[in-house]
GUKERO-392378 format. One record per residue (C-alpha): x, y, z. Coordinates in Angstrom, 3 decimals. Example, Ala and Ser with C-alpha at 12.3 -4.5 7.8 and 13.67 -1.06 7.14 Angstrom:
2
R|east|north|up
R|12.300|-4.500|7.800
R|13.670|-1.060|7.140
% end
This chain:
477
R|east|north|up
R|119.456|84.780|125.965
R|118.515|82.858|122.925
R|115.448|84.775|122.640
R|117.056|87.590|122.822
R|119.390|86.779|120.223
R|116.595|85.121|117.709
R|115.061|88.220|118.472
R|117.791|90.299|117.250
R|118.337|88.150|114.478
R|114.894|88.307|113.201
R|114.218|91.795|113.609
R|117.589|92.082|111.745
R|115.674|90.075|108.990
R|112.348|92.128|109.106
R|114.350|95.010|108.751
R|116.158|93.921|105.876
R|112.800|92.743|103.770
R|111.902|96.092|104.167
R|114.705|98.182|104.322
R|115.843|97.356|100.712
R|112.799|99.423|99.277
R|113.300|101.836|102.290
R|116.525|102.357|100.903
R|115.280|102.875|97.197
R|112.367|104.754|97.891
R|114.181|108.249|97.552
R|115.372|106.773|94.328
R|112.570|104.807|92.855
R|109.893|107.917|94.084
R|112.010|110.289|92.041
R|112.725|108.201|89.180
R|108.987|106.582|88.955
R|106.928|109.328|89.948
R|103.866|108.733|92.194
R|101.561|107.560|89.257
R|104.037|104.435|88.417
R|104.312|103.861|92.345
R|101.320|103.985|92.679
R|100.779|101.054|89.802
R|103.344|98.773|91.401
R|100.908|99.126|94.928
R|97.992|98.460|92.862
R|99.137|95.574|91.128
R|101.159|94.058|94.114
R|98.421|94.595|96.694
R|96.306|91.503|94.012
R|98.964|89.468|93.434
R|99.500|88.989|97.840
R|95.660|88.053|97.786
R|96.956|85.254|95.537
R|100.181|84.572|97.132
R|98.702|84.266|100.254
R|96.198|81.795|98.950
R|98.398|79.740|98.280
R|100.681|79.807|100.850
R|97.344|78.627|103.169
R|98.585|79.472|106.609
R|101.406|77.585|106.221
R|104.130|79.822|107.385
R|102.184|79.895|110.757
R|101.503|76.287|110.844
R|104.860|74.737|109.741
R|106.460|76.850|112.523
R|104.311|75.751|115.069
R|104.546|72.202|113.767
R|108.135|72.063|113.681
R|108.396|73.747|116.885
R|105.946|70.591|118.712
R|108.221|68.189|117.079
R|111.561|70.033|117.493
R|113.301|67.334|119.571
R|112.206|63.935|117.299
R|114.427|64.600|114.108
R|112.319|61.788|112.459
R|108.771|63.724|113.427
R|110.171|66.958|112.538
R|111.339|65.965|108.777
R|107.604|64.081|108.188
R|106.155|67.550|108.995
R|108.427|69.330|106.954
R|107.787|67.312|103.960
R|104.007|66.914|104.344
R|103.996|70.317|104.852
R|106.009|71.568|102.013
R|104.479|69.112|99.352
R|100.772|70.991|100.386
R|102.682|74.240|100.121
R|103.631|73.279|96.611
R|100.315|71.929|95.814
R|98.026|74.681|96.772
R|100.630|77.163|95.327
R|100.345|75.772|92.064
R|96.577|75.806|92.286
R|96.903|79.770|93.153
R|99.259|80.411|90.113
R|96.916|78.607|87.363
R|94.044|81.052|89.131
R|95.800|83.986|89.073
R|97.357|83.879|85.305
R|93.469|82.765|84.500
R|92.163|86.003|86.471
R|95.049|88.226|84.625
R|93.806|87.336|80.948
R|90.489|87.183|81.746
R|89.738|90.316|83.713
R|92.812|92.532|83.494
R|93.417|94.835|80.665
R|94.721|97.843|81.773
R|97.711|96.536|83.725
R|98.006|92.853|82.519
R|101.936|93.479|81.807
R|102.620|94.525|85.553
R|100.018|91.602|86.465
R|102.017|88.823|85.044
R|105.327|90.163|86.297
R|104.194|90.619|89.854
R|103.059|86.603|89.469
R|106.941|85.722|90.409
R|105.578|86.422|94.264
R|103.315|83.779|93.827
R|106.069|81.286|92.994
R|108.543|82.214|95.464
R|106.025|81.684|98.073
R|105.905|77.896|96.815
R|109.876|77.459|97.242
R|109.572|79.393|100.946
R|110.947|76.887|103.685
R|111.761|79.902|106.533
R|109.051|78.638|108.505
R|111.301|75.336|109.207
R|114.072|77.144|110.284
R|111.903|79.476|112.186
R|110.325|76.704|114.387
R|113.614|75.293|114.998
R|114.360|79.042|116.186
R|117.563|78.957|114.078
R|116.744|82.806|112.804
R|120.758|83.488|111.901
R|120.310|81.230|109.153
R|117.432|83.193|107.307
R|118.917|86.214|108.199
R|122.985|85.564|106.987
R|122.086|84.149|103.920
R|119.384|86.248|102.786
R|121.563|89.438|103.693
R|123.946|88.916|100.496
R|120.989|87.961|97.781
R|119.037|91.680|99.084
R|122.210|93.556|98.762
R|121.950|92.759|95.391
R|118.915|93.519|94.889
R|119.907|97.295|95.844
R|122.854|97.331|93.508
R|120.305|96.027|90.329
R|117.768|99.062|91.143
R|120.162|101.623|91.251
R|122.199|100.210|88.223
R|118.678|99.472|86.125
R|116.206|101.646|87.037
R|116.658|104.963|85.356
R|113.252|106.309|84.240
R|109.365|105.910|84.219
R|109.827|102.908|81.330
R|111.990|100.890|84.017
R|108.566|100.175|86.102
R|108.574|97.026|84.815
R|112.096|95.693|86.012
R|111.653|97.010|89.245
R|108.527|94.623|89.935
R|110.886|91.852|88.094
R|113.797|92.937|90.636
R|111.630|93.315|93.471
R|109.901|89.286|92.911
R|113.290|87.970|91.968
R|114.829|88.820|95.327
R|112.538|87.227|97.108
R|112.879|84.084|94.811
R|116.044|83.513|94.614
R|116.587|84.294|98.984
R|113.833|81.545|99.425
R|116.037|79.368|97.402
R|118.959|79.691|99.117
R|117.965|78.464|102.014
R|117.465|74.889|100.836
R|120.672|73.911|101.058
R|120.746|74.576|104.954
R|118.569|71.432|104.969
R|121.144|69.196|104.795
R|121.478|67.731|108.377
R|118.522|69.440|109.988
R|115.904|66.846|107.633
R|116.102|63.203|106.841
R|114.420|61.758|104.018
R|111.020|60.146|105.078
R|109.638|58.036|102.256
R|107.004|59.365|100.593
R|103.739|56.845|101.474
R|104.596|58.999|105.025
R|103.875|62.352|104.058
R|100.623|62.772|103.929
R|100.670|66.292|103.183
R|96.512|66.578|103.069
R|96.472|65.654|107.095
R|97.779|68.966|107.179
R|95.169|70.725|105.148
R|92.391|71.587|107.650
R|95.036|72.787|110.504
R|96.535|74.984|108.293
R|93.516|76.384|106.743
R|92.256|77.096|110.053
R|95.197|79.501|110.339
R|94.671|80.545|107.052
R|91.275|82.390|108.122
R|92.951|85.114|110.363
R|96.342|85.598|108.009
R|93.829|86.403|104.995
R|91.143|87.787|106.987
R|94.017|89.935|108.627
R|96.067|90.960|104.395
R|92.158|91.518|103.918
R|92.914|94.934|105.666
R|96.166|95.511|105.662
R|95.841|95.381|101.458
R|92.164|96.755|101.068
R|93.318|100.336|101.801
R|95.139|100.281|98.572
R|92.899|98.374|96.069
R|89.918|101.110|97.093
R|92.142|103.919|97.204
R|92.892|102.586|93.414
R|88.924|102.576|93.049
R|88.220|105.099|94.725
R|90.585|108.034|94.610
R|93.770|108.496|92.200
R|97.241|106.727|91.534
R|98.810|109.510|92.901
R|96.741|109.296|96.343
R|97.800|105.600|96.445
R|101.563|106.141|95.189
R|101.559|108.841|98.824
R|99.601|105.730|101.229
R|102.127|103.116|99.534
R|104.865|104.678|100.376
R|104.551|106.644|103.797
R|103.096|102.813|104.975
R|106.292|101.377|103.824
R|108.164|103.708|106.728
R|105.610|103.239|109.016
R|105.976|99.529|108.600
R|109.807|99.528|108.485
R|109.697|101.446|112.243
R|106.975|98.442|113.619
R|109.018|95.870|112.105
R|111.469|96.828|114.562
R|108.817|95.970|117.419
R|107.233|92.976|115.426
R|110.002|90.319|115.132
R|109.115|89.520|118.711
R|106.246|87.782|117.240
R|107.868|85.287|114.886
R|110.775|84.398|117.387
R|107.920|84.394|120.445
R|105.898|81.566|118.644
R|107.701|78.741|118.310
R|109.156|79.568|121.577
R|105.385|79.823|123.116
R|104.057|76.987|121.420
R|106.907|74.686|122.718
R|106.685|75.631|126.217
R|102.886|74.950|125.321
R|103.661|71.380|124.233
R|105.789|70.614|127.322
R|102.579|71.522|130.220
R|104.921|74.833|130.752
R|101.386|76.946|131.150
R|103.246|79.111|133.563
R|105.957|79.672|131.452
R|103.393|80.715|128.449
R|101.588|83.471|131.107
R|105.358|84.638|131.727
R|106.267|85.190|128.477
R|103.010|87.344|127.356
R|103.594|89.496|130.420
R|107.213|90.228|129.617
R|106.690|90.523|125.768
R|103.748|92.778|126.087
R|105.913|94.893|128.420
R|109.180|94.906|126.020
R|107.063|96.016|122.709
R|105.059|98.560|124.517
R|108.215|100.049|125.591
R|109.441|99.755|121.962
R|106.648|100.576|120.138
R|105.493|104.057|122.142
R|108.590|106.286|121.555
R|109.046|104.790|118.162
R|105.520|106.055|117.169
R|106.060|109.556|118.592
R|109.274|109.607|116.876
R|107.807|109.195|114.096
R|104.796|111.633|114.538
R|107.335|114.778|115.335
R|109.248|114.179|112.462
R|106.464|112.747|109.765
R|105.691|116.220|108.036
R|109.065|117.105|107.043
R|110.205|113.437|106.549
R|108.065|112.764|103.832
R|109.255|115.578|101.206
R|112.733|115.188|102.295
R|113.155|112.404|102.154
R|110.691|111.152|99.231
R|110.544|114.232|96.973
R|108.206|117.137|96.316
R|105.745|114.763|95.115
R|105.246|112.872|98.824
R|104.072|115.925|100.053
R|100.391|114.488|101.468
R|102.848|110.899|102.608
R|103.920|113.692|106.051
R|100.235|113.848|107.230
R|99.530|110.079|106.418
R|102.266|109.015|108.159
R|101.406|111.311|111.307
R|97.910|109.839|110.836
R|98.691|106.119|110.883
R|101.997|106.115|113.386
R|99.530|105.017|115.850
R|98.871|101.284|114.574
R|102.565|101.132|115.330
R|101.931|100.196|119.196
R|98.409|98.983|118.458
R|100.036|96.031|116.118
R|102.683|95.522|118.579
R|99.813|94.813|121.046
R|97.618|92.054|118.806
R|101.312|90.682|117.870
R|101.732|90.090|121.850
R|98.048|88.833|122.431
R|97.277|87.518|119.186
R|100.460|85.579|117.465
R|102.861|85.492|120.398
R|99.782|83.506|122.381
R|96.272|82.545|120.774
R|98.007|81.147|117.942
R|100.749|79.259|119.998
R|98.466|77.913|122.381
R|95.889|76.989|119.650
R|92.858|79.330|120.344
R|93.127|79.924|116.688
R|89.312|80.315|116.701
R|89.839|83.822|119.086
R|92.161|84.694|116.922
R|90.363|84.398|113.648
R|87.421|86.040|115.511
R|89.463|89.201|116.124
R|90.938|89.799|113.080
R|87.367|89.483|111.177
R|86.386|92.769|113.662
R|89.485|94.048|112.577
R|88.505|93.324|107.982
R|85.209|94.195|108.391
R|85.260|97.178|110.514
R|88.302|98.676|107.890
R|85.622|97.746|104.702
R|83.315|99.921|106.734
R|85.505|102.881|107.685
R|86.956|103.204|104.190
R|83.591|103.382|102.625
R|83.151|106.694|104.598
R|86.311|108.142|104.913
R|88.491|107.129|102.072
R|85.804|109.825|99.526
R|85.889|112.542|102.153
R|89.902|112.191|102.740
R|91.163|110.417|100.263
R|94.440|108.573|101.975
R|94.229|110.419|104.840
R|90.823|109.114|105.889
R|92.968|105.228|104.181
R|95.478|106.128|107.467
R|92.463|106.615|109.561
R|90.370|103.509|108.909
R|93.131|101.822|109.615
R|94.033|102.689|112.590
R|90.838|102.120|113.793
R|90.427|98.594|112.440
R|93.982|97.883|114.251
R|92.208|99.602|117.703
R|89.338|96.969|117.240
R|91.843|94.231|116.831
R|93.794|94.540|119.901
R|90.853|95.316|121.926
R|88.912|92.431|120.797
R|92.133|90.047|121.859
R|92.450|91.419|125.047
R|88.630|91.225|125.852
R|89.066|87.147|124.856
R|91.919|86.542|126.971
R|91.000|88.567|130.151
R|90.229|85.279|131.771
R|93.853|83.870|131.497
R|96.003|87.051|132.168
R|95.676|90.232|134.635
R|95.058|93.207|132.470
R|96.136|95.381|135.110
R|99.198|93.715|135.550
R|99.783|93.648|131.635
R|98.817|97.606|131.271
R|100.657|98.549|134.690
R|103.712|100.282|133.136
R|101.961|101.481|130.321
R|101.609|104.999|131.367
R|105.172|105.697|132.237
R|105.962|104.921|128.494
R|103.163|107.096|127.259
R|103.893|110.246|129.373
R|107.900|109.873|128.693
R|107.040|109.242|124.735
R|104.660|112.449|124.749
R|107.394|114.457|126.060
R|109.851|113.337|123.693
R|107.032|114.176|120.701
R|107.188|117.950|121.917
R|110.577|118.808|121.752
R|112.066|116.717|119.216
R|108.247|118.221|117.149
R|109.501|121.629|118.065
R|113.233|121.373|116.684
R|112.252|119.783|113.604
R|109.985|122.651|112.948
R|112.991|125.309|113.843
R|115.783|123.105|111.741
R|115.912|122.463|108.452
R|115.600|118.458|107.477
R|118.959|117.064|106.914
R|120.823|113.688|107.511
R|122.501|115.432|110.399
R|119.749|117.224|112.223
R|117.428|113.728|111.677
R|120.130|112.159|113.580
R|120.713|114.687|116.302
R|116.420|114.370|116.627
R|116.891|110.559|117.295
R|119.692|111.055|119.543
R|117.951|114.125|121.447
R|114.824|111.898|121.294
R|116.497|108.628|122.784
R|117.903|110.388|125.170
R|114.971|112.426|126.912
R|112.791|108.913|126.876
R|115.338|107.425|128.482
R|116.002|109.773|130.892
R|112.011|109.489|131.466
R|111.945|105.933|132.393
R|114.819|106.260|134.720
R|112.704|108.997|136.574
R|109.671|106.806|136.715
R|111.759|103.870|137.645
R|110.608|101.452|134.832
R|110.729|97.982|134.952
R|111.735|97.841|131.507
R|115.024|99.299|133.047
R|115.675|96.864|135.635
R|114.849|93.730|132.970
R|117.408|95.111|130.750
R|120.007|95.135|133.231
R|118.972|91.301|134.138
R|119.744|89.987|130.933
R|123.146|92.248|130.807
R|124.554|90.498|133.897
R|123.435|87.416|132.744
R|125.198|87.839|129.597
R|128.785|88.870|130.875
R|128.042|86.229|134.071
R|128.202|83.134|131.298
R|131.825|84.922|130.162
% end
């Protein structure tokens, strides 16, 4: 049950990072237009190269660390400090190269530039990772709920025309500042001090740089649609990709919390011998986000054409057919986040991993050479859904030895056939209706209900799980 509830908690938390510009994007796409949009995905999609340079793996490797040491307070607090002082360290070397990149190189956009550099020093002051391999998600989530609420009132109180795109990146950065501060305090009775000849921060330098590889490897194609879109086609292209991504990622966030809470969990059955435990836990997980993940991207496909304008103004017009294009990566991510951070990174196969995700960068560099200048985003949405295909392919190929891939795809079909028959009729009233708040809701609800009443037919096991945990719950009552 404390999974469950860390999961819960955490996909709470994913939500929320990316439900405040969900929530804005009707209002910022209007107010900005897709040109200034555009800009801000431009000039962010740089400044995470740099952020994540900085942060060197360590969000990966503190939680893993903390989670090995979880039950020795005074093993736990030398990792967090060693870990936190490299953090700083190797942020601050990542800020001096990215203000020297901005005056040297930029000229176009060097105001935005600079702005967006607040990213790079709220990764520095970022201690989730602690909490997260202690699995104490409630914390991250509670108090970062209040600062992003804020954030919402401040764009809809600042931001009133295209002159405003500069507070919005300021806004945007600041959020994530100040909710990485906050946290800090929590630290009182969860670390001790450790003096500081015991550190030794730079023991932690080649582990975490090791993890490093995949997470920029894998923000190597997750970013690279948007900086050759930028090069390639127009602001306007990239202003529709930026922001039909955004609610394709806010639906797999949904799926992909399992991953963060899964990891420390994993990795500290891992630590304990508990190699039956580990095989246990891919098995379930893999069967939980499939479930998850396949009527949430056929949701999404039925409804993705008349979404988009609806809901993000006559200028979002082309974000309906990306969106319907890229849905897909929304159960092939869920898949690499079972196979790939829920076990080759707990487990330390880190070199699998890494090997995966570099199918996954160079194959998108590839695709979007031939497809981005014959569609534009649409051929963006298609590259990378194909990169993502390679990915979770490439994982399951490495760990065939250690699981049974007919055991881990034997439900699979039930949740693809009961998915595709929600697509055609909630697809077929959204084409009668007209797009409203209401109707959206009586899709879902229409939706929810016919996959539901799918799985029940084909008696999945997803089914009987569910009602496990319920009488589990109430039998602890």
């Amino acid at each position: 049950m404390k999974v469950i509830k860390n999961y819960l908690y955490n996909a709470s938390y994913q939500i929320l990072n990316i439900l405040i510009p969900l929530i804005t994007v009707p209002y910022i796409s209007r107010v900005l237009g897709a040109h200034d949009v555009g800009i801000n995905e431009y000039t962010n999609s740089w400044v995470t190269f740099f952020y994540l340079m900085g942060q060197m793996g360590v969000t990966l490797y503190g939680n893993r660390e903390v989670a090995y040491h979880r039950d020795d307070l005074y093993e736990r607090s030398r990792t967090f400090w060693g870990v936190e002082a490299l953090q700083l360290l190797t942020v601050l070397a990542s800020l001096l190269a990215y203000l020297a990149a901005v005056f040297l190189f930029s000229t176009t956009f060097k105001h935005y530039f600079l702005l967006q550099g607040i990213w790079i020093i709220a990764t520095g002051l970022d201690i989730s990772w602690y909490f997260m391999g202690l699995e104490e998600f409630k914390i991250t989530v509670v108090r970062n709920t209040f600062v992003r609420l804020i954030s919402i009132a401040l764009i809809f109180t600042i931001i009133k025309d295209t002159n405003d795109l500069g507070k919005y990146i300021v806004i945007l950065g600041g959020t994530q500042l100040v909710g990485n501060l906050t946290l800090w305090p929590y630290l009182k009775g969860n670390v001790i001090w450790v003096k500081l000849k015991e550190w030794h921060p730079f023991k932690h330098f080649y582990p975490a740089l090791l993890l490093f590889i995949p997470t920029i490897t894998t923000q190597v194609y997750l970013v690279l649609n948007r900086l050759m879109l930028g090069r390639m086609s127009t602001q306007v292209a990239l202003g529709n990709f930026g922001q039909a991504d955004k609610i394709v990622k806010f639906v797999l966030a949904v799926v992909t919390a399992t991953g963060t809470v899964m990891l420390p969990h994993v990795a500290n059955k891992f630590a304990k011998g508990n190699i039956k435990g580990v095989r246990d836990s891919l098995y379930s997980s893999f069967n939980f986000v499939s479930a998850l993940s396949v009527p949430m991207m056929f949701g999404l496909m039925a409804i993705s054409t008349k979404l988009a304008p609806w809901f993000l103004g006559a200028d979002f017009e082309l974000a309906g057919r990306i969106m319907f294009l890229e849905s897909p990566i929304i159960v092939l991510i869920a898949w690499s986040n079972v196979t790939g951070t829920q076990y080759l990174m707990p487990v330390n196969r880190v070199k699998e991993y890494t090997t995966s995700v570099t199918v996954g960068a160079v194959s998108n560099i590839i695709f979007n050479l031939f497809l981005i200048e014959g569609w534009g985003a649409n051929g963006a949405a298609v590259a990378t859904v194909l990169s993502e295909f390679l990915v979770s392919a490439t994982q399951i190929a490495m760990i065939r030895g250690t699981i049974k891939r007919r055991k881990l795809f034997r439900e699979q079909w039930k949740y693809f056939l009961c998915g595709f028959l929600m697509y055609l009729v909630v697809n077929r009233i959204c084409m009668i209706v007209n797009m409203t708040i209401a109707n959206l809701l009586l899709e879902v609800i229409i939706g929810a209900g016919i996959y539901f009443l799918g799985l029940v037919l084909t008696k999945a096991s997803i089914l009987g799980e569910a009602q496990k945990l319920i009488s589990q719950r109430f039998s602890k009552k």
